[in-house]
C-alpha positions in Angstrom: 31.2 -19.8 32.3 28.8 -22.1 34.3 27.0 -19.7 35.3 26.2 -18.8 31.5 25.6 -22.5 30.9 23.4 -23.1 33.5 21.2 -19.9 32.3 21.2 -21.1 28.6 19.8 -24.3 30.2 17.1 -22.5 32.1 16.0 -20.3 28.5 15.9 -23.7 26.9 13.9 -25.3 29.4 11.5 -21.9 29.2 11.4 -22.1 25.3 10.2 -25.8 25.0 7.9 -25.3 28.3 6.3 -22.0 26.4 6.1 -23.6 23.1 4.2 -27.3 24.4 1.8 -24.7 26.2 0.9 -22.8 23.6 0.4 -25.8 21.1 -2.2 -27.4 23.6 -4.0 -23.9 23.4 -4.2 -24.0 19.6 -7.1 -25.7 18.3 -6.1 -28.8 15.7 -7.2 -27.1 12.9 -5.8 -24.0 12.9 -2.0 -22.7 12.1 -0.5 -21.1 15.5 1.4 -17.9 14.2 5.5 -17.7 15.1 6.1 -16.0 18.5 7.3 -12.6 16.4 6.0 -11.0 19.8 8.5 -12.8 22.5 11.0 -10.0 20.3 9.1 -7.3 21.2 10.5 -5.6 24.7 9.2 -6.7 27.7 9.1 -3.6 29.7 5.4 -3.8 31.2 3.8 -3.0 28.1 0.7 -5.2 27.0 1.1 -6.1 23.0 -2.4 -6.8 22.5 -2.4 -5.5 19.0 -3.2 -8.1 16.4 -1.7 -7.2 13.3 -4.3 -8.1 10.5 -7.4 -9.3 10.4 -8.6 -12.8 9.1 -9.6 -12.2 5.0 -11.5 -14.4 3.4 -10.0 -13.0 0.0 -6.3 -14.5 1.5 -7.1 -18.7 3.0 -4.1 -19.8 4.4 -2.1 -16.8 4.9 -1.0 -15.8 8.7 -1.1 -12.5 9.9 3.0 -12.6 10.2 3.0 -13.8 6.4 1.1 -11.1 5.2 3.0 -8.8 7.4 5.9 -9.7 5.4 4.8 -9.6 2.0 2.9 -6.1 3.1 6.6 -4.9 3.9 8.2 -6.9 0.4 5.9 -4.6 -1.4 6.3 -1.5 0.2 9.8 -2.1 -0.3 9.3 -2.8 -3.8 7.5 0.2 -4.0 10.0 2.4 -2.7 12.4 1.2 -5.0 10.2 2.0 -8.1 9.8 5.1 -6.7 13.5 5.4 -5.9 13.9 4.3 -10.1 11.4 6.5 -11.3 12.7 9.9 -9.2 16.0 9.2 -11.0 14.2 9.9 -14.3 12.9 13.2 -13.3 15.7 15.5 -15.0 15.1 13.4 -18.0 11.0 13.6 -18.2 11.0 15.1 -21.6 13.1 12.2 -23.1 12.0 9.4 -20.7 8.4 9.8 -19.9 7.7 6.3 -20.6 10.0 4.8 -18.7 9.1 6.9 -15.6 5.7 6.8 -15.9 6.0 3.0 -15.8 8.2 2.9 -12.8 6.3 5.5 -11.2 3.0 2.9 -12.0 4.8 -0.4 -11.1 5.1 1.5 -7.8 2.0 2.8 -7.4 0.6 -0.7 -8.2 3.1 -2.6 -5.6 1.9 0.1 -2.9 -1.5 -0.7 -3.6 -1.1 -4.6 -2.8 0.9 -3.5 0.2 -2.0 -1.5 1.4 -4.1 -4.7 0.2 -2.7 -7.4 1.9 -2.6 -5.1 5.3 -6.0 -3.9 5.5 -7.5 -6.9 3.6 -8.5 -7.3 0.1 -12.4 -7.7 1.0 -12.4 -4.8 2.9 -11.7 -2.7 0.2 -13.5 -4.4 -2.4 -16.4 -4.2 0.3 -17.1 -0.4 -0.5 -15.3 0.6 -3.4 -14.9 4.4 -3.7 -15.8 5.9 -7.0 -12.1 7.8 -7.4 -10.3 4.6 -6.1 -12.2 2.8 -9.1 -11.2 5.7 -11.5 -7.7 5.7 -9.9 -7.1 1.8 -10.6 -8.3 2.7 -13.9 -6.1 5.4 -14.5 -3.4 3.5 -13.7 -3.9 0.7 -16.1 -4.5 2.6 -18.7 -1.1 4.4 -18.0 0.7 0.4 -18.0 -1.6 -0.6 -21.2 0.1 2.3 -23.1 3.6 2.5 -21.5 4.3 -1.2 -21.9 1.4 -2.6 -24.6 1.2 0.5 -27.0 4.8 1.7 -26.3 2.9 5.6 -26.7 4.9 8.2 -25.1 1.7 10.4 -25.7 -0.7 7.9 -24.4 1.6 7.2 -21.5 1.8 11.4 -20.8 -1.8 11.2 -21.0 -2.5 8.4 -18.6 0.2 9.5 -16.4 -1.6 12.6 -15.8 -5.2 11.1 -15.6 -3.7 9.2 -12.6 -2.1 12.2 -11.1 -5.5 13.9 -10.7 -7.0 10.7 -9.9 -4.9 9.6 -7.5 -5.2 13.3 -5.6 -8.7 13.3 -5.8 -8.1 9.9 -3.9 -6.1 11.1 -1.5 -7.7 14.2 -0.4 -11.7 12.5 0.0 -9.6 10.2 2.7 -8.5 13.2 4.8 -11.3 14.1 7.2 -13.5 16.7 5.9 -12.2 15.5 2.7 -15.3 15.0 0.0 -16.1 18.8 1.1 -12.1 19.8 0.4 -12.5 18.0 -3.0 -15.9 19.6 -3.8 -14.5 23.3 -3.3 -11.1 22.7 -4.2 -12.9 21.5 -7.5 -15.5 24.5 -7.8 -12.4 26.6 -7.8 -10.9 25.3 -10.9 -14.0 25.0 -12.7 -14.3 29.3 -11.5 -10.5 29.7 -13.3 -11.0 27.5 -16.0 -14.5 29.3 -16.8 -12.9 33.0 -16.0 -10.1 31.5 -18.4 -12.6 30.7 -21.2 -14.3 33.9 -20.7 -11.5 36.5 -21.1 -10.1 34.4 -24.0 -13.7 34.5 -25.9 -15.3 37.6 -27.2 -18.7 36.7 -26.2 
């Protein structure tokens, strides 16, 4: 037992010796982050990873703040998703109401993406089916929750659908030449389409 005293004194001494070192290194002005890396393992592994970089779109905001509100809305996300997979079977009568979770979600994974990567870095260099994506999907909220347009909804739903796949595959590498063939090869069936349906 005094042996287990006598090492919780020792931590203690540690703990206030690290933490009076470390707030002489920080300048006055800025905000020292929580030591969220004294957790990590100690096994002779260098943590020189820095989580997220400054944003000048997010003042005041530490890298382990944005951390966790990167994680709330992934989580958030996930749930939406979680919601909006439980409407599947019923997609004929409840289109609205999954197409608005399925949004919600989409929007929440967004901001997580966001508030990781930084919002200036994507607004830096906006991609033209990112724009059409965002769009898209506020269209599919406006008419889901403004309109109250199972139709509209449908229709936005699947605007964002091809959008948002368009998106995602000009991110893969070799991706804006996937899109362009993978879209010259439905423009070849939907014209081979038109032409066997019309006499001409």
């Amino acid at each position: 037992m005094a042996e287990l005293g006598r090492q919780l004194q020792e931590y203690v001494a540690q703990n206030k010796a690290g933490s009076g070192g470390s707030s002489a290194a920080s300048a006055p002005g800025e905000s020292s982050e929580p030591g969220w890396r004294a957790w990590l393992p100690s096994s002779g592994v260098v943590w020189s990873w820095s989580p997220v970089d400054a944003d000048p779109c997010l003042p005041g905001m530490t890298g382990t703040q944005r951390l966790m509100a990167a994680g709330g809305c992934a989580a958030m996300a996930a749930l939406c998703f979680g919601l909006a997979g439980l409407y599947l079977p019923l997609l004929v009568l409840r289109a609205r109401k999954f197409s608005m979770l399925w949004s919600l979600g989409s929007v929440l994974g967004l901001s997580s993406a966001a508030l990781l990567r930084g919002p200036s870095r994507l607004l830096r260099e906006p991609e033209p089916w990112a724009l059409l994506y965002l769009t898209a999907l506020g269209a599919t909220l406006y008419a889901a929750l403004g309109l109250r347009s199972t139709p509209l909804t449908l229709l936005g739903a699947a605007a964002q659908v091809i959008t948002g796949a368009a998106f995602l595959l000009g991110l893969l590498p070799g991706g804006a030449a996937g899109r362009r063939y993978i879209s010259g090869l439905c423009g070849s069936l939907v014209r081979r389409g038109v032409s066997k349906a019309l006499p001409v």
